[in-house]
Structure formats: structure tokens, C-alpha cells
Backbone bond lengths (Angstrom), bond angles and torsions (degrees), N, CA, C in turn:
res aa  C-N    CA-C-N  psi(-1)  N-CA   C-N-CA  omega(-1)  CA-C   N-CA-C  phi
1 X - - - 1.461 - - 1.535 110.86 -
2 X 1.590 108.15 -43.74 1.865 90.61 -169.14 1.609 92.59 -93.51
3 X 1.417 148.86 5.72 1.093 123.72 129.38 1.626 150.82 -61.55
4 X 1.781 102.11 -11.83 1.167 103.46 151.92 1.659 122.43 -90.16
5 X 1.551 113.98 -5.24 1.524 112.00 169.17 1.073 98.69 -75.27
6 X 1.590 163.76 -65.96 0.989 168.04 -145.24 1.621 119.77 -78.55
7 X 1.695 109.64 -21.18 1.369 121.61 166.91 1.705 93.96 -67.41
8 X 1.646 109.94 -73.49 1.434 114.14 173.95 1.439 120.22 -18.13
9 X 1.227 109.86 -69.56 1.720 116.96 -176.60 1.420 114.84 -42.99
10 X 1.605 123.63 -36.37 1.326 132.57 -155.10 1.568 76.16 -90.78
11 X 1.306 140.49 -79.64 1.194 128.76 -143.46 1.376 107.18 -74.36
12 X 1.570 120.03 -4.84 1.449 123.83 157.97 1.747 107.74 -44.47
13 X 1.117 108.83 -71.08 1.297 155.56 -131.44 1.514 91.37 -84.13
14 X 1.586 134.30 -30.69 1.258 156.14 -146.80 1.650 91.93 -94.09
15 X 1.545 85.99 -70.44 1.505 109.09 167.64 1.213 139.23 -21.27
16 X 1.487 115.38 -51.31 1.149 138.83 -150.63 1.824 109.59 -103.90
17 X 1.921 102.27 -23.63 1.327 133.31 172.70 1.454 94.40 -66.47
18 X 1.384 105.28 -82.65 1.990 110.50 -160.05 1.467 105.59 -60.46
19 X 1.665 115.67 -2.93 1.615 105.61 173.97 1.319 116.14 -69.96
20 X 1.857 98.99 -48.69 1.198 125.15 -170.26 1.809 98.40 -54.88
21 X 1.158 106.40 -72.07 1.299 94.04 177.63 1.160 157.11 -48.83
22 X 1.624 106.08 -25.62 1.201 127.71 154.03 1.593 104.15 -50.69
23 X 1.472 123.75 -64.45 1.173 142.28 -128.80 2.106 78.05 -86.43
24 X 1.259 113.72 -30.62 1.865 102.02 -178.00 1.520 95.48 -79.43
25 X 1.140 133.99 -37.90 1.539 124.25 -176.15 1.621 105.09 -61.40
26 X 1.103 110.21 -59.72 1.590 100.93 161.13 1.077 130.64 -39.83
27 X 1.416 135.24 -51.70 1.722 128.63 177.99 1.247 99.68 -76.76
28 X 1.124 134.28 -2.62 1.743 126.23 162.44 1.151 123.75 -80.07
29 X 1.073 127.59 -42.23 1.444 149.36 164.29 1.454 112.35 -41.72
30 X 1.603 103.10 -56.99 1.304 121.27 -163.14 1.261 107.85 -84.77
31 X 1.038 120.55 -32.31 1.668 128.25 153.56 1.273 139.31 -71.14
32 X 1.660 115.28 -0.47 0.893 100.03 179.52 1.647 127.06 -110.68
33 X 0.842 132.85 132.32 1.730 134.13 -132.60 1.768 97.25 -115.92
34 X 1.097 138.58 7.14 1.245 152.15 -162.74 1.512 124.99 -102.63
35 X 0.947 132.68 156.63 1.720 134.82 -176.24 0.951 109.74 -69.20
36 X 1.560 143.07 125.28 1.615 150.78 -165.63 2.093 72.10 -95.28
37 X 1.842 104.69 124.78 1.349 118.33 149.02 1.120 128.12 -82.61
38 X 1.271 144.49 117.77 1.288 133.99 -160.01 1.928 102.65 -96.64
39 X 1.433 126.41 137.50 1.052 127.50 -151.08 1.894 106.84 -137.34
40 X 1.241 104.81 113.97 1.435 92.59 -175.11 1.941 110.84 -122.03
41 X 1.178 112.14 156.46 1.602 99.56 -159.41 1.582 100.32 -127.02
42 X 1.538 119.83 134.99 1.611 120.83 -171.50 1.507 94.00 -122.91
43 X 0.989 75.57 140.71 1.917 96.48 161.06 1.379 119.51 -126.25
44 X 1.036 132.08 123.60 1.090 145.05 176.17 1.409 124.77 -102.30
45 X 0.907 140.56 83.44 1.527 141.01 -139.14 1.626 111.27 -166.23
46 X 1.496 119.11 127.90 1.330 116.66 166.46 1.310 117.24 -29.85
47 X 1.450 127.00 121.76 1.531 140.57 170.59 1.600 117.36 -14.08
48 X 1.290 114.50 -30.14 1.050 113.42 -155.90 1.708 119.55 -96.63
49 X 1.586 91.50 -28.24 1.384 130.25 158.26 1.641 107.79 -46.06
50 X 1.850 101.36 -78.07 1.218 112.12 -145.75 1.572 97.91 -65.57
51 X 1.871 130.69 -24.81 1.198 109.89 -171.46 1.645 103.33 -114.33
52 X 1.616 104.25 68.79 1.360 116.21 179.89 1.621 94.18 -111.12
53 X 1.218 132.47 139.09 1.945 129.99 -146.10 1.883 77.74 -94.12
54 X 1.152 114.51 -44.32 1.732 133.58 -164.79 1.753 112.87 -44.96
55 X 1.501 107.15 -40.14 1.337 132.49 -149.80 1.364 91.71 -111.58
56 X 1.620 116.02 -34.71 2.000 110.28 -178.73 1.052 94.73 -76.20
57 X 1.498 124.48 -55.54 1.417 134.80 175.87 1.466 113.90 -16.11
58 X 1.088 100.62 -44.68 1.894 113.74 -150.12 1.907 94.89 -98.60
59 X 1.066 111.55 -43.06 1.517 123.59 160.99 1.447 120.19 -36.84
60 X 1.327 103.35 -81.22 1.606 102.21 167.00 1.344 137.48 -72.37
61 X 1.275 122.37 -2.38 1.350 129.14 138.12 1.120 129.27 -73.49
62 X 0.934 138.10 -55.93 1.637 116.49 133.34 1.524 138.85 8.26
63 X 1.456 85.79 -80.96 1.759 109.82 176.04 2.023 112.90 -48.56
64 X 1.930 94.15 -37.76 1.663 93.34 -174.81 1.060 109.29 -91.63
65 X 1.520 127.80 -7.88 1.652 132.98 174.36 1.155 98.87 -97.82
66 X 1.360 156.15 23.23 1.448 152.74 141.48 1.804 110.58 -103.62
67 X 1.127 104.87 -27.66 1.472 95.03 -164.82 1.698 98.30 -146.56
68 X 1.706 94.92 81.48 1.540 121.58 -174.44 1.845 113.15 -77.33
69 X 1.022 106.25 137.89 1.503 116.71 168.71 1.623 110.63 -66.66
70 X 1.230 108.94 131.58 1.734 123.18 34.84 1.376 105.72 -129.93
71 X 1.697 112.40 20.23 1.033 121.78 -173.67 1.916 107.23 -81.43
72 X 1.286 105.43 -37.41 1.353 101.69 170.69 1.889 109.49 -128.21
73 X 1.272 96.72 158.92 2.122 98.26 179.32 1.635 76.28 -108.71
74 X 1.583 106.99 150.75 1.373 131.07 172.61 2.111 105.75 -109.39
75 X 1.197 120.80 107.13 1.513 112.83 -162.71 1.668 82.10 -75.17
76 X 1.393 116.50 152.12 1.066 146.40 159.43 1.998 112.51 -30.06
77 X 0.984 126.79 124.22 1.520 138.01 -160.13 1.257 88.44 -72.46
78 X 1.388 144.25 -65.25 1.178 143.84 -150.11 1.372 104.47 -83.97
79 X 1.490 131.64 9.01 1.426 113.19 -179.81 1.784 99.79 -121.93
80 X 1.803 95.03 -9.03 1.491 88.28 176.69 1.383 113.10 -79.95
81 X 1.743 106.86 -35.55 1.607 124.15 161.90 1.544 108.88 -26.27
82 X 1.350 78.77 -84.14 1.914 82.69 171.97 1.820 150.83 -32.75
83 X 1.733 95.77 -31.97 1.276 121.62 -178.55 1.702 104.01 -75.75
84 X 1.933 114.91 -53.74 1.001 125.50 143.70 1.352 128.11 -0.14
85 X 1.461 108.31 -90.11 1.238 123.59 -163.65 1.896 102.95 -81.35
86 X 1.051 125.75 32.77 1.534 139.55 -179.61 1.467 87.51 -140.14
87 X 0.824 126.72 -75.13 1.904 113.28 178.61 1.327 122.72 -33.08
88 X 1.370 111.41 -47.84 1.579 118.07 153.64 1.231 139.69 -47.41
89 X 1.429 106.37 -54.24 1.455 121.57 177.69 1.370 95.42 -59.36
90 X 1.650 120.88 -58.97 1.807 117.06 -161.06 1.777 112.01 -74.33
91 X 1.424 115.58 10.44 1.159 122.85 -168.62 1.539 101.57 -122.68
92 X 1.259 131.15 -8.37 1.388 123.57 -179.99 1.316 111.21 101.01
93 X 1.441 130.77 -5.87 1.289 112.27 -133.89 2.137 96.88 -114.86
94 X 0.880 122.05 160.11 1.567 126.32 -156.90 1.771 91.30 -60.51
95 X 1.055 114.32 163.57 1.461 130.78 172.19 0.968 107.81 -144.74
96 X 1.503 141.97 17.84 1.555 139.55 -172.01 1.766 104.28 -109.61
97 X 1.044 101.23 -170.71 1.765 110.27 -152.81 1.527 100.15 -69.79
98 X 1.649 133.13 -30.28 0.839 135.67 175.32 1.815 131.98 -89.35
99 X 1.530 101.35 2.55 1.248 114.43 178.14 1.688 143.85 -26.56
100 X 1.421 91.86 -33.87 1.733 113.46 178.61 1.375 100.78 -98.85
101 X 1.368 133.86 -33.93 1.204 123.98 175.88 1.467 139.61 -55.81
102 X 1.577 99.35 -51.59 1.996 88.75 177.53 1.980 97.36 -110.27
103 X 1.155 100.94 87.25 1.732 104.73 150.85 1.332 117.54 84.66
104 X 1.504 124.18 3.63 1.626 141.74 -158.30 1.895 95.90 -128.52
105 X 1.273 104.63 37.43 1.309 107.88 178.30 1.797 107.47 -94.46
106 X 1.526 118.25 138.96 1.505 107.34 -150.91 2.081 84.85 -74.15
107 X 1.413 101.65 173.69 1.474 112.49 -171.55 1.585 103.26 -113.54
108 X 1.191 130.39 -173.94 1.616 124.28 176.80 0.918 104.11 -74.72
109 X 1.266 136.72 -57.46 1.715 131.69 173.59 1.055 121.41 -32.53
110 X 2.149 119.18 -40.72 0.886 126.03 175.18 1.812 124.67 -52.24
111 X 1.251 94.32 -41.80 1.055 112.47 -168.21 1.743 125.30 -87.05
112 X 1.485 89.59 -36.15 2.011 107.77 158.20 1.203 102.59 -53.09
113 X 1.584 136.90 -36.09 1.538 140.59 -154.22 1.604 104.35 -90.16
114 X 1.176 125.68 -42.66 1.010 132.24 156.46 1.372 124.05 -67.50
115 X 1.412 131.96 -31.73 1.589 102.40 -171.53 1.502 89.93 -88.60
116 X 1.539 118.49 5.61 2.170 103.80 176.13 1.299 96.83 -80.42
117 X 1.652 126.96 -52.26 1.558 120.68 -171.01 1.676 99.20 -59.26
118 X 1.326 137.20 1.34 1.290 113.47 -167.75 1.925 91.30 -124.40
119 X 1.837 116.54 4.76 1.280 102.71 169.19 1.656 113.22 72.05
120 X 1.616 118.93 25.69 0.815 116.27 174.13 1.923 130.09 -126.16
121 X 0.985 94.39 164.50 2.015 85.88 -167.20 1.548 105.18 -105.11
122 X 1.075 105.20 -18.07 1.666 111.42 171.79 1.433 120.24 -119.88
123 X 1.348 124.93 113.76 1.666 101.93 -179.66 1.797 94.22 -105.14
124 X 0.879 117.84 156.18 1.874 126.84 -178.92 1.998 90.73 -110.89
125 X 1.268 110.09 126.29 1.796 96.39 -176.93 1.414 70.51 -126.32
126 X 1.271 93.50 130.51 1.983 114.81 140.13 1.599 119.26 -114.17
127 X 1.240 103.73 106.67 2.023 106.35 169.88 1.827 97.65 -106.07
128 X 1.474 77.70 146.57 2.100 95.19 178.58 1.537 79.29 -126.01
129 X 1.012 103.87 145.94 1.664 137.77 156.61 1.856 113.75 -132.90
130 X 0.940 92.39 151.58 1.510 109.10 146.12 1.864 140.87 -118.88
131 X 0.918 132.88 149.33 1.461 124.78 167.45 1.125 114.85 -59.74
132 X 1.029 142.43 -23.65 1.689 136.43 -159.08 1.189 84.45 91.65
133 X 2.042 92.51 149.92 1.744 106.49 170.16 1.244 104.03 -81.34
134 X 1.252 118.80 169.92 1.296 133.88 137.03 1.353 138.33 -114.82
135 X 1.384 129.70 147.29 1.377 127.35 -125.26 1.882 98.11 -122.37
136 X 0.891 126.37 116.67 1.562 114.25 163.26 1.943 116.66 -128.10
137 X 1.146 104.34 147.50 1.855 99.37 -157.12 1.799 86.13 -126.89
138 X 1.645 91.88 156.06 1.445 107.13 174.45 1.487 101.81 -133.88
139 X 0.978 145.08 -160.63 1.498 162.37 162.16 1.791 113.92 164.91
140 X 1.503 85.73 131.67 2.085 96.88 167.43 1.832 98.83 -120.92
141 X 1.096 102.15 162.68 1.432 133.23 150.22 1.269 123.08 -79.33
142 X 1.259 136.87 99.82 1.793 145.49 154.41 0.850 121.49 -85.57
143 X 1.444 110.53 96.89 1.770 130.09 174.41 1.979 106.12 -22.00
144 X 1.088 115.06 101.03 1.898 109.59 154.04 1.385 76.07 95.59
145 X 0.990 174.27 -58.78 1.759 172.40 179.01 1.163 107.89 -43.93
146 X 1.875 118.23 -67.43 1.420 138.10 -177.10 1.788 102.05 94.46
147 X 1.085 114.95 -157.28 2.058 128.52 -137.49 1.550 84.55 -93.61
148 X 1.271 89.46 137.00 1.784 107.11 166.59 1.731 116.19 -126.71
149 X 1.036 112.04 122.65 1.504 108.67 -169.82 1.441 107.44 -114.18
150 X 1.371 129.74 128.28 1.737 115.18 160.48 1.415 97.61 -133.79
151 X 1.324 104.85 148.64 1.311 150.26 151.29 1.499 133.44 -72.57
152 X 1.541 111.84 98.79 1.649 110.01 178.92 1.360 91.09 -101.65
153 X 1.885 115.24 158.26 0.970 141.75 -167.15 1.475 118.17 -144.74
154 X 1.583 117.76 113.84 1.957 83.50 -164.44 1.993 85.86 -133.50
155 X 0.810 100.89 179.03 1.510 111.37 178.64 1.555 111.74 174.70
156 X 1.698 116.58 155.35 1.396 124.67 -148.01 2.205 85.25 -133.83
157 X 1.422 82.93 121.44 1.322 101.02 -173.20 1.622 113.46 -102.57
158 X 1.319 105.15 137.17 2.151 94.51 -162.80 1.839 88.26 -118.72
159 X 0.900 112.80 143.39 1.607 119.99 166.54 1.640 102.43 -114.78
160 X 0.624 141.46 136.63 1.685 149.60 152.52 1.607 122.35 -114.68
161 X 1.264 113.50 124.93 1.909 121.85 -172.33 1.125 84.73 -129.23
162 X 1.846 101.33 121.36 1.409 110.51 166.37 1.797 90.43 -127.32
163 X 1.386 99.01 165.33 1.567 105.30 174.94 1.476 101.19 -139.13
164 X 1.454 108.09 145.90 1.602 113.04 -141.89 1.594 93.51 -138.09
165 X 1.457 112.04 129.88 1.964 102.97 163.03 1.384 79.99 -109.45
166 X 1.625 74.47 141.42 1.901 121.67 -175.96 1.324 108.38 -57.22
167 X 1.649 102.28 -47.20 1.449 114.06 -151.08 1.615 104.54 -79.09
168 X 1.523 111.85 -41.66 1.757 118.18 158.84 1.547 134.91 -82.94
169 X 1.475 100.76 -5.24 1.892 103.95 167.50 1.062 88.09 73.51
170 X 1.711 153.25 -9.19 1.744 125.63 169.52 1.137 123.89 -97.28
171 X 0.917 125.08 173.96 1.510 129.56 160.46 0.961 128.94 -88.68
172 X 1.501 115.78 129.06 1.435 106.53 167.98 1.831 143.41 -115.96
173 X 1.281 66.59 30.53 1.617 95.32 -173.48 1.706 119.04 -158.41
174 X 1.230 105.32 142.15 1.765 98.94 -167.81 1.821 101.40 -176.35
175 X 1.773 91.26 127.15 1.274 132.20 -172.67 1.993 123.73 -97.38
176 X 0.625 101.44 115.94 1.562 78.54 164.31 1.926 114.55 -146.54
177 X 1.494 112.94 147.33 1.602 101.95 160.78 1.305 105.71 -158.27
178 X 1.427 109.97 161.24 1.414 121.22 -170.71 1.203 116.51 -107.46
179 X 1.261 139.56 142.26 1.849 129.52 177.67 1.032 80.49 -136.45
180 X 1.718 116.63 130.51 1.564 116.05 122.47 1.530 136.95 -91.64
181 X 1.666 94.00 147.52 1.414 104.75 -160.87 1.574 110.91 -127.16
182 X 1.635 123.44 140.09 0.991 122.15 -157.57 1.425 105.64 -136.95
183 X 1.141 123.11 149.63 1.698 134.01 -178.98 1.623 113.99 -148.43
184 X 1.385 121.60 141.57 1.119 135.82 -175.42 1.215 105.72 -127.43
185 X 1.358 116.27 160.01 2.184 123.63 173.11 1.444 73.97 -155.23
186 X 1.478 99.53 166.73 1.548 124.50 174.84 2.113 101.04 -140.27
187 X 1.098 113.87 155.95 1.200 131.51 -178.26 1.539 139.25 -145.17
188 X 1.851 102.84 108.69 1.363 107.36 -154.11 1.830 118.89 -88.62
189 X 1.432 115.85 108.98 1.701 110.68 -164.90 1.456 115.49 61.83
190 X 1.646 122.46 25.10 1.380 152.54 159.07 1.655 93.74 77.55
191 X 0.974 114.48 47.21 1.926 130.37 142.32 1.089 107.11 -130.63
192 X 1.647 81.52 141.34 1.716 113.83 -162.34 1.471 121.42 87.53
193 X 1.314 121.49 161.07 1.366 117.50 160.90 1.656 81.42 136.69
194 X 1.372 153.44 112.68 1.360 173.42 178.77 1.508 103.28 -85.52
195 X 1.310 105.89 137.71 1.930 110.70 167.45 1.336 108.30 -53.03
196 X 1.147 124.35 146.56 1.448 133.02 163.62 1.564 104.80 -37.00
197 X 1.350 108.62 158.58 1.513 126.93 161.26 1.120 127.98 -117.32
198 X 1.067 126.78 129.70 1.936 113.37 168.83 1.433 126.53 -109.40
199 X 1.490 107.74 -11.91 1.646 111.20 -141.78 1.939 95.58 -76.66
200 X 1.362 131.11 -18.78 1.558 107.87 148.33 1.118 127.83 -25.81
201 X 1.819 119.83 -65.40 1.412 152.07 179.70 1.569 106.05 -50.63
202 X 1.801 104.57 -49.66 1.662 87.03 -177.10 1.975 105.90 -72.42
203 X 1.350 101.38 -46.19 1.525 108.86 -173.58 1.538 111.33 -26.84
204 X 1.011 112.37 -71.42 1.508 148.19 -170.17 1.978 101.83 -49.81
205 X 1.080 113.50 -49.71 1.530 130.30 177.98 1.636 95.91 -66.89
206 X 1.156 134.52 -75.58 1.221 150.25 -164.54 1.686 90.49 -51.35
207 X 1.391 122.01 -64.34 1.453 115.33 178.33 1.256 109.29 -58.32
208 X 1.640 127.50 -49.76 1.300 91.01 -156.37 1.644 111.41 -84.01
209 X 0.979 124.97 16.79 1.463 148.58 -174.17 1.660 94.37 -82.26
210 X 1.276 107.43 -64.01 1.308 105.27 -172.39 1.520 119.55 -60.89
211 X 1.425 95.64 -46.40 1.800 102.32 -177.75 1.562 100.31 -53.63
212 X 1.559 120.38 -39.15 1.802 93.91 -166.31 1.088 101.24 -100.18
213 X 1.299 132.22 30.77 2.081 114.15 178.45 1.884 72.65 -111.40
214 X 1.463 70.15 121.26 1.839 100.44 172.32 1.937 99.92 -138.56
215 X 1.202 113.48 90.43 0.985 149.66 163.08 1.998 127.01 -87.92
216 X 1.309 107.60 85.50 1.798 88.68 176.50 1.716 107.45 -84.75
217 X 1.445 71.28 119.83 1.653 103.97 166.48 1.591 130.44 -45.23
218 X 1.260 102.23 -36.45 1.329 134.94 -137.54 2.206 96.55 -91.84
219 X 1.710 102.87 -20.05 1.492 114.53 168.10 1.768 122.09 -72.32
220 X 2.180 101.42 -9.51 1.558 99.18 -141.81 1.463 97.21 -83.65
């Protein structure tokens, strides 16, 4: 019996929590008398990057834990994606997996131009690049085995988060960090040996980028 009073109490008690909370998101809402900013977020990132679920995931959580309602609306990731990759296309500019890398990185204009077609006062830009890898090779001879060759590959990955009003083309906020990232294959009688990898290197950059841009929102 007083373990089912004590089940009771807790889900009393449970109760009375998610009301409350509910019930503070409500008097916030309802109180708040201020201009809803509308906020849209780009990534610019090799293809392979940008449609990783892990890395959008981590993006727009981000984006809604910096720029909280009802003080700001966050437009939907996939339609800013989208707006993006139509600015590109109608501008000439590469849309393939390597796009941000050699020199086709969008510019402020680029980017003022887009958050107006997307109706927004804040754009949040994240671009990842890399340097290019670089490649260094070894190989021995094993008596009765035969030739073993591997391949290291390393390259230094930059993320940059800037946050931009639309309406003035600057920024007013700006991030940057670097990871290097490294990959090896080996190759037996010259089978085998896999393309380099990076996406640890990008992951890891993109997070820790995110974890330290500590920016209050709440001045914009």
C-alpha cells in the first residue's frame, strides 16, 4: 500500500512539473509584446557533409537553442537548403560535392541575397571547407608474403559560423575552428587500399564550432 502511495505522489508531483512548465511557456508567449525575428540557417558544405541526418541534427539544434521563441521563428532547414542551392544553380556557381572548397564559397552579398528571397532578418551561415589532403606512402617487402604498401592522408578542416542581419549585409557575430583529420588504408600485392576519409574530422569541427559560439541572441 505505501508503495502504491508513493508511486501516486511521484506522478502527482510529475504532473504538477510539466503543468508548470507548460503553464511558464505560456506566460512567455503571452507576454511577450516584441517583434517575432524570423531566422534562417545555411550550410554550405561538401554534399556529403550537408546530407549527413547527425550533422543537420546538430545544426538545428543549435540554431533553436540560440535563437528561442517567441523572440525569434527558425525557417525550416530544408527550405533554406533549398533556397541555397537555387541561388547557386541561377548564379552559375558549382553545386557538386566539392563546392565550398576551391573558390565557389558564397560571399556576403551572396548571402544578404538569400536570407531577403527567404524573408529573413537573421541568416546563421555555416561553411566547412577543407585544405585538400595530403598524401604520404611507405611500402616493405615480406619474405614468402610479398609488398605491402600504405598510404597516410591528413588534412585540416575549418568550419566558420557567422550570423548576418539581412537588412545591413554584416555580421554580427563570427566563429571559427580548425580540426585536423587523418586516414590511412594499406595495400596487399597493390589490392586494397580505400580513398581517404574525413567525415570524423568534418563531424568533430562542425561540433566543436558549435559548442563554443556562445553568442546572446537576445541583443539582435
Amino acid at each position: 500500500m505505501r508503495k502504491i502511495l508513493l508511486v501516486l505522489m511521484a506522478l502527482c508531483m510529475l504532473s504538477s512539473v510539466c503543468f508548470a512548465s507548460m503553464a511558464d511557456k505560456v506566460n512567455a508567449i503571452s507576454s511577450y509584446t516584441g517583434e517575432t525575428k524570423k531566422v534562417s540557417i545555411l550550410l554550405d558544405a561538401p554534399l556529403g557533409y550537408m546530407s549527413n541526418e547527425e550533422i543537420r541534427n546538430m545544426v538545428v539544434d543549435k540554431a533553436d537553442e540560440m535563437f528561442p521563441t517567441p523572440q525569434f521563428l527558425v525557417t525550416p532547414f530544408e527550405d533554406s537548403q533549398m533556397m541555397k542551392q537555387i541561388y547557386r544553380e541561377e548564379h552559375n556557381m558549382p553545386t557538386t560535392e566539392y563546392a565550398s572548397t576551391f573558390g565557389t564559397a558564397l560571399k556576403m552579398a551572396d548571402i544578404q541575397a538569400i536570407g531577403q528571397s527567404l524573408d529573413a532578418d537573421y541568416v546563421m551561415f555555416i561553411q566547412v571547407s577543407d585544405s585538400g589532403p595530403s598524401y604520404s606512402s611507405s611500402s616493405s617487402w615480406i619474405p614468402f608474403i610479398g609488398g605491402i604498401s600504405s598510404t597516410k592522408a591528413k588534412t585540416s578542416v575549418k568550419c566558420d559560423i557567422r550570423i548576418m542581419n539581412v537588412n545591413t549585409g554584416k555580421y554580427v557575430a563570427m566563429k571559427q575552428t580548425v580540426k585536423d583529420g587523418a586516414d590511412s588504408s594499406s595495400s596487399f600485392m597493390g589490392i586494397g587500399g580505400d580513398q581517404p576519409s574525413f567525415d570524423k574530422a568534418y563531424q568533430e569541427a562542425i561540433e566543436r564550432c558549435l559548442y563554443e559560439l556562445d553568442i546572446d541572441t537576445s541583443k539582435l
